[in-house]
C-alpha positions in Angstrom: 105.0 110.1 96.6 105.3 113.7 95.0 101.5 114.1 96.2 102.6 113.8 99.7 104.7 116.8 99.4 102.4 119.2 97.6 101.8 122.5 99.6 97.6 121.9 100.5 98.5 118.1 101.2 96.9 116.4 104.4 98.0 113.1 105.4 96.1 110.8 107.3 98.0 107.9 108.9 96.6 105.5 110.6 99.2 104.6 113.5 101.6 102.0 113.0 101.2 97.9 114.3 99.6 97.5 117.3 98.5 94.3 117.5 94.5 93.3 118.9 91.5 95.5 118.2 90.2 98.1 120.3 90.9 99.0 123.9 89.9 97.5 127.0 87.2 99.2 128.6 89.3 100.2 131.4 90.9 102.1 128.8 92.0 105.9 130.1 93.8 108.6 128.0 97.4 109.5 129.1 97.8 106.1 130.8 98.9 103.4 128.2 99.3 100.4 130.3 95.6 100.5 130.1 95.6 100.8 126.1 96.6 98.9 123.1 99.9 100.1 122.4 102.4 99.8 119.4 104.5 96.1 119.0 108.3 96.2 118.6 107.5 95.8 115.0 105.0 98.8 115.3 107.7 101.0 116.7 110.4 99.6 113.8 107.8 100.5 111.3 107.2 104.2 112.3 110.5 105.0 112.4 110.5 103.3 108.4 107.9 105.4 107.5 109.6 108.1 109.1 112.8 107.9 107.5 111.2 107.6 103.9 109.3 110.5 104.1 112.2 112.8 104.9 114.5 110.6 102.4 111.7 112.1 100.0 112.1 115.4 101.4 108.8 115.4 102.8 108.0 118.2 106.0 105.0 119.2 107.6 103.8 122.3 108.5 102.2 120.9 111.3 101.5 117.3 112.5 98.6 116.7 114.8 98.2 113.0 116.4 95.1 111.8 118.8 95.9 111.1 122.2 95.6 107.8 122.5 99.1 106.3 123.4 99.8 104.5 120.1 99.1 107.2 117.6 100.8 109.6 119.6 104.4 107.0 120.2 103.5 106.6 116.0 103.8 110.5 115.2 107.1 111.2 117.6 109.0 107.9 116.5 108.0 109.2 112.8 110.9 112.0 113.9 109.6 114.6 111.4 109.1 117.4 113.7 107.2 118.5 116.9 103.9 116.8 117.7 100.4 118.2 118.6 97.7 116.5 120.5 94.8 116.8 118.4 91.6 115.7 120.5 89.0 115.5 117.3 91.3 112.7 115.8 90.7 110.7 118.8 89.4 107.0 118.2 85.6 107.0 118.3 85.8 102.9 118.0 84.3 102.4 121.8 81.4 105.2 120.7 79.9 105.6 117.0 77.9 108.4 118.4 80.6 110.6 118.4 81.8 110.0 115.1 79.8 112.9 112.8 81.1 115.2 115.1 84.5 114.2 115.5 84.8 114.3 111.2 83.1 117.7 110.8 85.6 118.8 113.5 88.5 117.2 111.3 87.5 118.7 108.2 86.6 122.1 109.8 90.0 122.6 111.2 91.3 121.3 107.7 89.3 123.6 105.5 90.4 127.0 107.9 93.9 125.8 107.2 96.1 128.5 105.8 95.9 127.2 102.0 99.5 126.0 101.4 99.8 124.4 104.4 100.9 120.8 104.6 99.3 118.6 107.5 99.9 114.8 108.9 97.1 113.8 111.3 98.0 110.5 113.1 94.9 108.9 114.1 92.6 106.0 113.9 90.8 103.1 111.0 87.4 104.2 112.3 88.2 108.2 112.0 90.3 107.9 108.3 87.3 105.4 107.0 85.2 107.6 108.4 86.9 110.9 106.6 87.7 108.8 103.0 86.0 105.8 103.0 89.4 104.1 102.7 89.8 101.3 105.6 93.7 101.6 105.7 96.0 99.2 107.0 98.3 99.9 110.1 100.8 102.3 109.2 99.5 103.3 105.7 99.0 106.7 104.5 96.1 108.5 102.9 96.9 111.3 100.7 94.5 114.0 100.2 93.5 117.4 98.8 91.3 120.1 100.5 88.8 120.7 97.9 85.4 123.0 98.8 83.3 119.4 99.7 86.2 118.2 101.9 89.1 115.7 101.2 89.7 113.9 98.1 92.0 111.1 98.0 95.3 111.4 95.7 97.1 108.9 96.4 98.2 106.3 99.3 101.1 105.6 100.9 101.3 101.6 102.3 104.2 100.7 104.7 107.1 98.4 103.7 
């Protein structure tokens, strides 16, 4: 887990148990009785995650989430540190045609980080696959480096 820790890291975790797939299609931002939201067992295993990552010693410099209901409940019960709604990490699930622009967004923000600068995005399967070509499971974690092309993948992180 040392990876996760390096200055330059950027985590990408995709939020914790939430059972179904997808939203409905009545589906609106900032109202989560209309979304898929996290289980008991999703909530228990955020604060897990959570709680090993600062056992580790693990801190963010900044920790960005997408707005939907379950990513956002993922990164505060995490309790690492203030959350940031991060609209290019939103789920593009519903609508593939947004998904080139939502990654260059993602990396363009990563790549004008300041370089020693440590990053967890909490997002989505569709936007990590999209950004790593790793489909992760809930709750898992995808370590990665800024290099000049983008991210490469270090290591991962999968939930107990």
């Amino acid at each position: 887990m040392v990876a996760a820790g390096a200055p330059g890291a950027v985590l990408l975790m995709r939020h914790a148990t939430a059972p179904g797939t997808g939203d409905p299609p009545t589906m609106r931002l900032g109202d989560c009785a209309t979304q898929r939201n996290l289980s008991d067992a999703g909530r228990a295993e955020a604060r897990a995650i959570g709680a090993r990552l600062s056992a580790a010693g693990i801190g963010f410099d900044r920790i960005l989430t997408s707005e939907w209901c379950r990513t956002t409940q993922t990164a505060d019960l995490l309790g690492l540190g203030p959350v940031t709604p991060f609209p290019p990490a939103n789920s593009f699930f519903s609508d593939r045609s947004e998904a080139d622009r939502q990654t260059a967004e993602v990396l363009a923000y990563i790549a004008a980080l300041p370089e020693g600068e440590r990053v967890l995005i909490v997002t989505h399967q569709v936007n990590i696959t999209a950004l790593t070509g790793i489909v992760p499971r809930s709750g898992e974690i995808v370590i990665t480096r800024r290099t000049g092309a983008g991210l490469e993948v270090v290591d991962r992180l999968a939930p107990e």
